[in-house]
N, C-alpha and C positions, 0 to 999 in steps of 0.2 A: 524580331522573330515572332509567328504566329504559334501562338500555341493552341491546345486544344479546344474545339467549339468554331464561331464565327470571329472573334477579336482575337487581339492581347492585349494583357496589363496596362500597357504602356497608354494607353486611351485614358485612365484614369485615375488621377490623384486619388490622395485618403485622406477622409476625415474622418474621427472619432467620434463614435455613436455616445448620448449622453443618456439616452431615452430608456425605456422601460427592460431593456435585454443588457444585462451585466455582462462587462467584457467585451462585449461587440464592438464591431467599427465597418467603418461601410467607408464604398467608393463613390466619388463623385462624376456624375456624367457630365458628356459635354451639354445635354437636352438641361440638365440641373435636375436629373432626379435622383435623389437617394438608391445607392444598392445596395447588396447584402448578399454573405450568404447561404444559400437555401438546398434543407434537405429534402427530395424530393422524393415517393417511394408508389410503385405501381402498383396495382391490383394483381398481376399476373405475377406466380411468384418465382422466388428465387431459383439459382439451382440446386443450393442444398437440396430445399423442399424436393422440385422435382424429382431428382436423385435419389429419394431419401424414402419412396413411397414405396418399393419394394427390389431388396440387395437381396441377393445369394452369393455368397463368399466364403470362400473355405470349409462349404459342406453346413453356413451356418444362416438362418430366417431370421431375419431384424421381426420383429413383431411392433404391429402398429402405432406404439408410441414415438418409435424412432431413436429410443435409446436402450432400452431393456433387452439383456441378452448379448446384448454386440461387445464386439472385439475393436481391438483398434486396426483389424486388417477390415472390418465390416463398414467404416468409412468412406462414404466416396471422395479417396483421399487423393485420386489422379484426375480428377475433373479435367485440371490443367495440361494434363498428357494425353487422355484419351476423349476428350470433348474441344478441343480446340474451335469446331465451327460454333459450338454454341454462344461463346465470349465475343467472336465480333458479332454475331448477331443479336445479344444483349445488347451491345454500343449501339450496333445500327437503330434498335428500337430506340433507344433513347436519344439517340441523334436526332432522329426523322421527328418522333414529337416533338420536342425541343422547335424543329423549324416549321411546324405545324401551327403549333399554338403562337410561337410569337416571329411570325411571317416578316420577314426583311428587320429585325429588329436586331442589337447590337446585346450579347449577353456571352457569358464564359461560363464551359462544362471542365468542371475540375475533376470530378470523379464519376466512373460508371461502377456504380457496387452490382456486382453479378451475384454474389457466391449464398450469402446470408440478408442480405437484403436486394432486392430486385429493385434499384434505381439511380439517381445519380444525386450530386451534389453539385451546384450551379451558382454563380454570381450574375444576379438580374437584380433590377428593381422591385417594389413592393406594388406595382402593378401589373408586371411581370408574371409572380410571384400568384397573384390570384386569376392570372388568365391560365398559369400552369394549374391549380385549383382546381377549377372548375373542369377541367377536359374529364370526361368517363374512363381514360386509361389511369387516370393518378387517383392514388387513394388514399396520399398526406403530403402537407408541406411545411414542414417546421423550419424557423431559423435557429441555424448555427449557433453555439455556446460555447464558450470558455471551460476549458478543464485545467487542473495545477496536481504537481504531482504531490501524493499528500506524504565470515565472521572465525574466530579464531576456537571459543569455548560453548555454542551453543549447540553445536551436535553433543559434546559429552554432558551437556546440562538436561538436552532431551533422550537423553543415552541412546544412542544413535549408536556407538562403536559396538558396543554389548548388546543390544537389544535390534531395532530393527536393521541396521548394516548386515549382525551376525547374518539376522533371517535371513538373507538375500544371498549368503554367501561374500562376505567381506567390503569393504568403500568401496572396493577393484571393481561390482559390478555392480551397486548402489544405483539404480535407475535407469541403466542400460536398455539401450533402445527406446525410452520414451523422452520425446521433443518436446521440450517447453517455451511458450511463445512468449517473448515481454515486449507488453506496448508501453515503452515509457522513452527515455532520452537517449538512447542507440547505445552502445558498446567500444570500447578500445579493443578492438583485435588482436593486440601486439600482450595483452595481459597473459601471464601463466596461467591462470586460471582458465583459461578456455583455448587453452593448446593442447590439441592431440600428437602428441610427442609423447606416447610411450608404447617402447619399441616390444615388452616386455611380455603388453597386452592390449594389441591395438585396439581403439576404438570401431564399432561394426558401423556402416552402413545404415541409416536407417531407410530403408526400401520405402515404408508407405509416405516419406517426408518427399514433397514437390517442388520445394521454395528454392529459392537464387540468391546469390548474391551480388546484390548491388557493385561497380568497378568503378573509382572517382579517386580525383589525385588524394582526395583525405582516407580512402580506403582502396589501396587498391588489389590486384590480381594477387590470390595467395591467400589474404585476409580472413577467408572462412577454409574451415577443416572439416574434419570428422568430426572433433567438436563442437563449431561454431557452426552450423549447415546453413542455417540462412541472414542475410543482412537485409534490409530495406527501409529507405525513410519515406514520409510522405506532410507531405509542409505546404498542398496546395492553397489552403484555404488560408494560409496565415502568408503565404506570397502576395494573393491576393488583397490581402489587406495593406501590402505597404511595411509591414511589423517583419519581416523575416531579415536577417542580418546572417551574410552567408560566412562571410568571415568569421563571426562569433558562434553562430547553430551551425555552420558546415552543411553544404547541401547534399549528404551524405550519410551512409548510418552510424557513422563516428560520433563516439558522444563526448561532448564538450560541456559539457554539465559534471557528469560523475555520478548521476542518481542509477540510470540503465544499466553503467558497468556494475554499482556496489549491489544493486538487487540482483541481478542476472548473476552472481557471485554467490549469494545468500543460497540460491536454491540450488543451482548445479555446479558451481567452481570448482576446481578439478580440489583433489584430494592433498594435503599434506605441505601447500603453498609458504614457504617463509613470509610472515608480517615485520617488515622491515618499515618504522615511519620514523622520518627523524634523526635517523642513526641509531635507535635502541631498536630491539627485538621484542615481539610480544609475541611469540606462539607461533605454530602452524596453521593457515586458513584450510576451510573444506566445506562446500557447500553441501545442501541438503543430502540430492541424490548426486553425489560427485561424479557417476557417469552416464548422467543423462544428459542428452544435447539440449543446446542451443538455440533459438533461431529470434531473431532480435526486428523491428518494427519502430522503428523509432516516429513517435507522435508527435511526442514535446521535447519544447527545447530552453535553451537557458533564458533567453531574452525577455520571453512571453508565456511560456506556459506551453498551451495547446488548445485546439477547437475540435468540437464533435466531431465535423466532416474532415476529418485525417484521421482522427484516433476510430470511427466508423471504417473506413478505407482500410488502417492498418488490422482490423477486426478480422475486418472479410477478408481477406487476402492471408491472413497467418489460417483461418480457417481452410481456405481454398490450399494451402499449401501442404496442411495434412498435421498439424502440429496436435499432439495430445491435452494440452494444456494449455490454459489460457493467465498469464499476470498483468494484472492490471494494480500498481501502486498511485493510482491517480482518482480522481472525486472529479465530480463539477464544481466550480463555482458558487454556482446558485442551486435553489431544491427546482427539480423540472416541475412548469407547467403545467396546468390542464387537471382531468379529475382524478388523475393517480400518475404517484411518483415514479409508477412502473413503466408508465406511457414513456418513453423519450426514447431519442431513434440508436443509444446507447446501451441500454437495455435489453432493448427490442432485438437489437443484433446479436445479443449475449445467445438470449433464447434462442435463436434459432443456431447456435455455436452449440449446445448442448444440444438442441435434436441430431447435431452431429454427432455429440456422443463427445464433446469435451469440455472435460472439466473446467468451470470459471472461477478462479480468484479475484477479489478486489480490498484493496485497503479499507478501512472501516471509515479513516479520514481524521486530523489532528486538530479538531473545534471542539472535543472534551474537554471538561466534563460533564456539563450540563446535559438536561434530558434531550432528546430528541435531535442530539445534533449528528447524527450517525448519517453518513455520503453515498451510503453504497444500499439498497432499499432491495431488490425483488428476491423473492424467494429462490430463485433459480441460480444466484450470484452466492458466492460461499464467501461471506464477508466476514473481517480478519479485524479484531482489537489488538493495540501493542501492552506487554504485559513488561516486565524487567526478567532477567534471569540472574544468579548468583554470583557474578564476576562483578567487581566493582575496585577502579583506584581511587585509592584517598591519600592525598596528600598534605599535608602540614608546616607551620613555620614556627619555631619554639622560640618564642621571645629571652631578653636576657633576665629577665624578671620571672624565668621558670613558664610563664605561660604560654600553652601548646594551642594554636588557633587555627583549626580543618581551612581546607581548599581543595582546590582542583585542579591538575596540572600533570600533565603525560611527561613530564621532567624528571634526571637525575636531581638526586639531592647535595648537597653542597659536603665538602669533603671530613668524614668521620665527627667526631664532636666538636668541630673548630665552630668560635663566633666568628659572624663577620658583619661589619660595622655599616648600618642602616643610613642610606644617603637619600633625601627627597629631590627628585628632578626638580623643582623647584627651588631647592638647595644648593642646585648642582649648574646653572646656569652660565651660558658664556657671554658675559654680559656686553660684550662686541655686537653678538648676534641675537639677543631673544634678553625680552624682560619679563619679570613673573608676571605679568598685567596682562600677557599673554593667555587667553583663556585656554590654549587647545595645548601647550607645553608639555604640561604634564602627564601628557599621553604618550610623551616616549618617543614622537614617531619621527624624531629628523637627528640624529648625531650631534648634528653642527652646530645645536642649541646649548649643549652641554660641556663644560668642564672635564675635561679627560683626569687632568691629575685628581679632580675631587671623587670622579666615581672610578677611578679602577681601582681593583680586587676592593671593591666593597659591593654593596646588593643594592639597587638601584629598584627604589620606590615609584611605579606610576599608577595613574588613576585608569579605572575604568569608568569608563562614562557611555551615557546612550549613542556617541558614536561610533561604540568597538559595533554594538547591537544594529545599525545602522549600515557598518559594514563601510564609511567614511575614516575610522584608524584599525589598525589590526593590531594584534599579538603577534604576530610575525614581524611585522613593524618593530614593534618595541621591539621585540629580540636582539633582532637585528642592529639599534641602536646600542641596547647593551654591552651584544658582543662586540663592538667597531669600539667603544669605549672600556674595554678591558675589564667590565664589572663580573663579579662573582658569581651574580645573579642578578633575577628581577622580582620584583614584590608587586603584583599588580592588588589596590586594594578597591571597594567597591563603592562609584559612585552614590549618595543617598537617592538622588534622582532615577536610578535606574532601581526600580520596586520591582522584583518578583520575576524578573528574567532567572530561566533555567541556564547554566551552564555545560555544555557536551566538556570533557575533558578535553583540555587543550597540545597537541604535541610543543615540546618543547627541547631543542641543541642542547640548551646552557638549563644550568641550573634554576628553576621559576615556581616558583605557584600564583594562581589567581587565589582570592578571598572574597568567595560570592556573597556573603552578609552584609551589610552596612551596620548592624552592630559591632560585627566582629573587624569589621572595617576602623570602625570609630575607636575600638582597644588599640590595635595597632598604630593608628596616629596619635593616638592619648600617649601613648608608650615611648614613641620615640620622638614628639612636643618637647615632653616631660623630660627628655635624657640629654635635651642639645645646651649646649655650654653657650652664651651669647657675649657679645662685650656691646654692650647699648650706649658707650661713648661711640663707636664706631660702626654702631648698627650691623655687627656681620656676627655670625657664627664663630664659632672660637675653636669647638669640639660637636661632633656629634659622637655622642655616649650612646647610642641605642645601640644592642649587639640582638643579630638572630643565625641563627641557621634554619636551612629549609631541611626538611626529613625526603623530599623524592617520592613521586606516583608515577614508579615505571613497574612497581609491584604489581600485578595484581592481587588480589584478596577476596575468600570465597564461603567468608564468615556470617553475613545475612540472609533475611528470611527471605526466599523469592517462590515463587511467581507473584506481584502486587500489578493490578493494572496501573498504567500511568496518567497520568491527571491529562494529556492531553488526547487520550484515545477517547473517539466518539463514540456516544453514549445511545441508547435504548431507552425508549420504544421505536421503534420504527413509524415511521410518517407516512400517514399512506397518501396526503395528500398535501395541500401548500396554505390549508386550511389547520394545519395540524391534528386531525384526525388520527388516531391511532389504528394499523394496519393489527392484524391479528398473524403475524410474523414475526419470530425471535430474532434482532439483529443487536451487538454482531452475531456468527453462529457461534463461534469460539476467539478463544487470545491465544499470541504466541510472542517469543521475543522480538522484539521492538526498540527497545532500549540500550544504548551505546554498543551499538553491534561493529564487529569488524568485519571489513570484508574488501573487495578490491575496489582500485579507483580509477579512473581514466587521467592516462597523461595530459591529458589537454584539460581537466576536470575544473570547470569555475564554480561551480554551485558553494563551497568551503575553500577560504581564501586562507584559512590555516593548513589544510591537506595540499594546496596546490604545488603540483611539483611530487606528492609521493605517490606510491602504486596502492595504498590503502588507505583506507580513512575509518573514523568511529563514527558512524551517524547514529538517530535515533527517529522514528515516527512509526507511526502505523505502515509506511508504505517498505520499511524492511521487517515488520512481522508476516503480509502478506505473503511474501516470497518462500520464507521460511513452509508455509503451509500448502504453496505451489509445489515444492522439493519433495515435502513428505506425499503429497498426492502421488507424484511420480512412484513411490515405493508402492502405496497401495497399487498402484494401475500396473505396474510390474508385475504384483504378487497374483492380483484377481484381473486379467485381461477382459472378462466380460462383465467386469461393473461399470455399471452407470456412469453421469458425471452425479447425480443424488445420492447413490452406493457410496461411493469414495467421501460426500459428504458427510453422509450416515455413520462410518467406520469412520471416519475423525471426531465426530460429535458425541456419540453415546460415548467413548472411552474415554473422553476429555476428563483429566483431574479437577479436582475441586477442591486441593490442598494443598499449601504450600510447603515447602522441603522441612519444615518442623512440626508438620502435621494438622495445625493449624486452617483456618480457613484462611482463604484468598482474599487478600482485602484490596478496595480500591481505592486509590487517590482521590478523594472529592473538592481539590480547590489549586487551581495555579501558583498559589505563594501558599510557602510551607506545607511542600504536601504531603510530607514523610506525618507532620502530624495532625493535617485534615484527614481523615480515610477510615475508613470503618468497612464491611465485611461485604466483596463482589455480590450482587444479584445478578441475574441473566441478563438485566440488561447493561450491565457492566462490562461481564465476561461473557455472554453465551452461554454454550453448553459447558465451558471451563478452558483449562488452560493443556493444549493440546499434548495428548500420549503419545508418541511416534509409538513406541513400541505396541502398545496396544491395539492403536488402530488397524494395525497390521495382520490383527486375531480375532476383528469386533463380536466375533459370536455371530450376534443378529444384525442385520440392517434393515432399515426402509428405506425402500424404494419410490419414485417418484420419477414420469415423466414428461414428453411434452406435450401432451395432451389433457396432463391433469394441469400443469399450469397454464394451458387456454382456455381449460374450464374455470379455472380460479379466476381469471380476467375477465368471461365474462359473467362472472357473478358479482360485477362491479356494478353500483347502477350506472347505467347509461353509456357505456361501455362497448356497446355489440358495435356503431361505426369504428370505434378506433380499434380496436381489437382484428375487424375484418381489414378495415388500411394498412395494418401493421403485418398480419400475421397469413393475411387471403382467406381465413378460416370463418364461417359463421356461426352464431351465438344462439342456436335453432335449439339444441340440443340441453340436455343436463349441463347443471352448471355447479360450482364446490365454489362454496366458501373458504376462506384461509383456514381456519380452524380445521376442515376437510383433508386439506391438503397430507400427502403421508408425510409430513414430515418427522424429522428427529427431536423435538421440542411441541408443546404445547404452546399457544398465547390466547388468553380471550381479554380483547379488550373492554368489551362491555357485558358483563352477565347479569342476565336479568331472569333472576329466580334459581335457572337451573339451564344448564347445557349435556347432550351426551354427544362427544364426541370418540370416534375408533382409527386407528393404529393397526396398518398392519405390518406383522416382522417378517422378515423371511430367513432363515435359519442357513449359513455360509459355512458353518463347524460339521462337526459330526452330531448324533444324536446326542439328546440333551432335555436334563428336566429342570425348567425352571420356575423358580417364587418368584411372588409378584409383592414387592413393597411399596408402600409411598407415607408422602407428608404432606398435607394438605397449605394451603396459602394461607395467611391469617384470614379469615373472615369468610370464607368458604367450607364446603365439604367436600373428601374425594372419595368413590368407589372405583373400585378398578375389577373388571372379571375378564375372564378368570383368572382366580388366585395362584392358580398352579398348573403347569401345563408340559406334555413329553410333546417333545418337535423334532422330528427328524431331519437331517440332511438334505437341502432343496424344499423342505415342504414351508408353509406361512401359517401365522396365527392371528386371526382379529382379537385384539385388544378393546373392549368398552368402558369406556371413560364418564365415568357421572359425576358433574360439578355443581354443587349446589351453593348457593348464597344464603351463608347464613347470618351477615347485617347488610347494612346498606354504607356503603364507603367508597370515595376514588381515588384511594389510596393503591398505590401497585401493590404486591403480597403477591410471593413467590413459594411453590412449593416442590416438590419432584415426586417422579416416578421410578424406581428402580428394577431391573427384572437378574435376577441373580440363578446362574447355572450352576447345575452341580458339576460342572468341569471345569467352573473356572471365570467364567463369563461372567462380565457386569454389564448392563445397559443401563443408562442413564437418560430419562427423560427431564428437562426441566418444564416445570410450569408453572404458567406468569397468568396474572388474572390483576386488571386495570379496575375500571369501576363494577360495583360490586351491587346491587340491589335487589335484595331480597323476600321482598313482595310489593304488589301495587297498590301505590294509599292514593289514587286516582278514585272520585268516585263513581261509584255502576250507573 
């Protein structure tokens, strides 16, 4: 079968790229040259852009940044209805080059991006590759990259039910009307969480939404609703590599993973879902904005991950389709290329997704905690830290010796205060089939190794070792063995070899706990060593004396301090380049829950080999804090239709807490082993602007504003910047240019001050009238003015802010400080500012 361009696939094996592009993999020609492949983008631009130069729409003037002012009706949100000749004649251009430049030659066009980027995506060689280069129609050629992707009580943790739901008029219309698009690993259709099945109060229509659903035996006719409005995968570039496995990714938007269904849940899962895993019950689920839609893009998948030129593809097209929102819980790989992080053709599509006027979400990325390991870089992308929230199970096993030793375990606990008698798999052997000399035995995982009479109705001991982590034995395993031998329970205790793995709490049927320590691991075997009765004429066991019961972590419990960022959420400063330069951008902007979250799961879900088989699962990274903050956008873009996607920014940032529920500062985890007692007190570059207010953001008072025109001025005030910037963007660099510090943003950063900097802020006033003070706290080793002190602003009008930072030693040490603007109605604004090297005068001589 031919597919699109002048070949098909089938012309060419695959081999794995070993060379300087991480994750890559190329095909082999029959001539023997290497291919790859390549994203390729024109000078002529897209059709947002075109589109986007001047809309009149429901009596309303887009003004020339392309976001400020507008509506989500002010979108050119039907391109695909009422431009249809323009789409094949994008292909045709891009076809006709294509056979222009490489004349009789054999290459494959996987994708024509019309919408947000003007060009295609192509598998050619690398001399291919530089003959498309050179043509005066192309004006970049990058290769392809690797991306990986990086709840029951978290609305009432963000008070969601009392505070921003009430605003909106109750969960029943919680987001209503606005479509949120996830590029991540596709969706299970058949989930309650995204069924429009209520007769009560049906779901609307959204009119300005264009998208389809995909029809294939893994998803088929019916699949999408009122809630679900659109499905689509897109897997060309990982086809082409030989890496796709349709069996296992489904060449459909079905997700066989489980990460697309749990986040696509997080943000808009319908309201008031039973959490059923296991056989026990935890709670009701409910996504952010419980009735906002849907509409799902699936990128990545379980096997492999994902590549730029699909998760680019699914960009444009969730764009082109009219979606409000954009989530992205996926990072690259590697930091991009070239003289800034903000260059790559992932990015590049973002921004022109907000001159649409839609909000971008992305993960922060899970390589915390160290400095600078943050995945998600340009200003324009609203990048998300995971933070913990107040819900946590703890589970226990009381030895017979009185001693109580913590664990982990989503398990009933064993019946009222009865002992029951401690047996080691190793103890318990059926010496027919398996001798302890067996290294991998004592992991539980085959029945037939074991003695029945010695382990029923007793607690059955196994080891965890690096290969639960490995994902080579499971807890489900062992369970499984247990229960088929009639044991009481299971004691998993923890390899010494396995240093400083996190544990997610594990569901568990039968009565279990894990014991993540390897200290507390060593008391437990010391304890029940210590209690066995031996008879050493005949070398066996006589009695085992050890007696425990498990206490059960089907509780939850909602007694510690939260919000704490988590040790693996990626950290700040922002990189501006691969040189590690410091950008003068606050990343991430804020945190949100992250941390053992619940939420829905896909029946086909492989990603958690403990969840497989239920409708829910507990995950934990940055890429379910993300969502969490996609959901609450939706509330604000409900409430203010003509904000920004920078507004909606703004009104999440200034309100953002900076205290945890004991009043407390916000502290971070700073170390992967033990990190409850590594961690000392959040900076910005930990958390941002703080740990996100739903209810607040929803009142910001003030915001700044920021559009796309001030971030092509910020680009090019890059050095050396004006070619890639016009390849990217069509735009030339003729003009004024903003530095980062320039930018309006809702945060300060300066990463090098030398003497003294003034930089200005302006607000724009979203409340009614209103007089506000101006406070701040300067950064260790700097000075701050801020004027004016005091200021009455009216309804729609703006205030410039001057900001004077003086250095007063010399240090490059970061020192963080803030700015506060406080209203007499109520209103807080919260600027943080962050200030890297510090120098204070020049001891250069004249």
């Amino acid at each position: 079968m031919q597919m699109e361009g002048r070949w098909g696939v089938g012309f060419w094996g695959v081999m794995v790229c070993l060379g300087v592009f991480v994750g890559c993999s190329f095909a082999q020609g029959d001539e023997g040259n290497v291919t790859a492949v390549y994203i390729v983008t024109l000078k002529q631009a897209p059709a947002s852009h075109f589109y986007d130069e001047l809309r009149v729409m429901k009596g309303h003037h887009v003004r020339g940044n392309g976001s400020e002012g507008m509506s989500r009706f002010d979108k050119p949100r039907n391109t695909a209805k009422t431009n249809r000749r323009h789409k094949p004649y994008i292909d045709r251009v891009h076809d006709s080059l294509l056979k222009r430049a490489l004349k009789g030659e054999k290459y494959l066009k996987l994708y024509s991006y019309r919408y947000l980027i003007n060009g295609f995506a192509v598998l050619v060689t690398e001399q291919q590759a530089y003959k498309l280069s050179i043509r005066r129609e192309v004006s970049n050629v990058v290769l392809d990259f690797s991306v990986r992707t990086a709840t029951t009580h978290t609305p009432q943790f963000l008070g969601l039910p009392d505070g921003a739901w009430a605003q909106e008029g109750g969960f029943d219309t919680a987001g209503e009307g606005i479509v949120i698009g996830f590029i991540d690993t596709g969706v299970d259709p058949t989930h309650p969480s995204f069924s429009d099945d209520t007769p009560d109060k049906p779901y609307p229509v959204p009119q300005h939404f264009s998208g389809i659903c995909e029809v294939t035996r893994d998803f088929p006719s019916g699949s999408c609703n009122r809630k679900l409005v659109g499905a689509r995968h897109f897997a060309a570039s990982a086809i082409t590599r030989g890496i796709f496995n349709a069996t296992q990714d489904y060449a459909s938007p079905f997700d066989g993973d489980g990460h697309g269904t749990h986040t696509a849940a997080i943000a808009a899962g319908n309201h008031g879902i039973p959490v059923v895993v296991a056989g026990h019950t935890f709670g009701n689920a409910s996504g952010m904005a419980p009735r906002s839609h849907v509409a799902v893009y699936k990128a990545l998948y379980k096997s492999f991950g994902g590549f730029a030129a699909d998760v680019v593809a699914a960009i444009d097209q969730a764009a082109q389709d009219g979606v409000d929102i954009i989530s992205l819980s996926i990072t690259p790989n590697r930091r991009p290329p070239g003289i800034a992080t903000f260059f790559n053709p992932i990015d590049m599509a973002l921004l022109s997704a907000v001159k649409a006027g839609i909000f971008v979400v992305q993960a922060a990325g899970n390589t915390g905690p160290s400095p600078k390991s943050i995945s998600s870089f340009s200003p324009w992308i609203f990048t998300v830290g995971a933070a913990t929230h107040d819900r946590s199970y703890s589970n226990s096993i009381v030895l017979g010796n009185n001693i109580t030793i913590p664990g982990v375990g989503l398990a009933p606990g064993t019946d009222g205060d009865a002992m029951y008698t401690l047996v080691s798999a190793i103890h318990a052997l059926n010496t027919t089939t398996a001798t302890a000399n067996d290294l991998y035995v004592s992991e539980c995982q085959d029945a037939g190794n074991f003695n029945q009479s010695v382990v029923e109705g007793n607690l059955l001991i196994c080891s965890y070792s690096i290969r639960f982590v490995l994902g080579l034995s499971t807890i489900k395993q062992a369970l499984e063995t247990a229960d088929n031998l009639n044991a009481a329970g299971v004691v998993f205790y923890m390899d010494p070899y396995v240093i400083g793995f996190q544990l997610n709490p594990v569901p568990m049927k039968i009565p279990g706990i894990i014991i993540p320590s390897p200290d507390d691991s060593k008391i437990l075997l010391h304890y029940y060593n210590s209690s066995l009765e031996r008879d050493d004429s005949l070398k066996k066991i006589v009695k085992f004396g050890g007696l425990a019961s498990v206490s059960g972590g089907i509780k939850a419990n909602f007694s510690h301090s939260a919000p704490k960022v988590m040790y693996y959420s990626a950290r700040g400063p922002d990189p501006e380049d691969n040189f590690l330069d410091d950008a003068d951008v606050l990343k991430p902007n804020v945190v949100a829950p992250g941390n053992f979250i619940w939420s829905a799961w896909s029946s086909g879900g492989m990603d958690s080999v403990e969840f497989l088989g239920e409708s829910f699962a507990m995950m934990s990274g940055t890429s379910m804090a993300a969502p969490h903050i996609a959901g609450l956008a939706a509330l604000i873009k409900q409430r203010f239709p003509s904000f920004s996607p920078s507004a909606i920014g703004s009104a999440l940032s200034t309100t953002a807490s900076l205290n945890d529920n004991n009043g407390g500062p916000i502290m971070a985890q700073r170390a992967y082993t033990n990190p409850d007692v590594n961690q000392s007190p959040a900076t910005p570059f930990d958390m941002g602007s703080g740990f996100v207010n739903a209810t607040r953001s929803l009142d910001p008072g003030l915001i700044l504003d920021s559009g796309y025109n001030d971030y092509v001025s910020f680009l090019c005030g890059i050095n050396g910047s004006s070619p890639v910037v016009l390849n990217y963007t069509g735009a030339s660099c003729g003009g004024p240019t903003l530095n980062a510090t320039d930018l309006n943003l809702p945060s300060i950063t300066v990463s090098k001050l030398y003497q003294s900097v003034t930089v200005q802020r302006v607000v724009t006033n979203v409340a009614g009238n209103e007089t506000y003070s101006v406070g701040w706290s300067a950064p260790y080793g700097a000075s701050v003015k801020v004027s004016p002190t005091h200021f009455l602003i009216g309804g729609g009008e703006k205030q410039v802010l001057s900001v004077l930072i003086n250095a007063t030693m010399n240090s490059s040490v970061a020192s963080f400080g803030r700015i506060g603007l406080f209203g007499n109605q109520g209103h807080v604004v919260n600027i943080p500012l962050s200030v890297i090297l510090k120098i204070s005068y020049n001891n250069t001589a004249g």
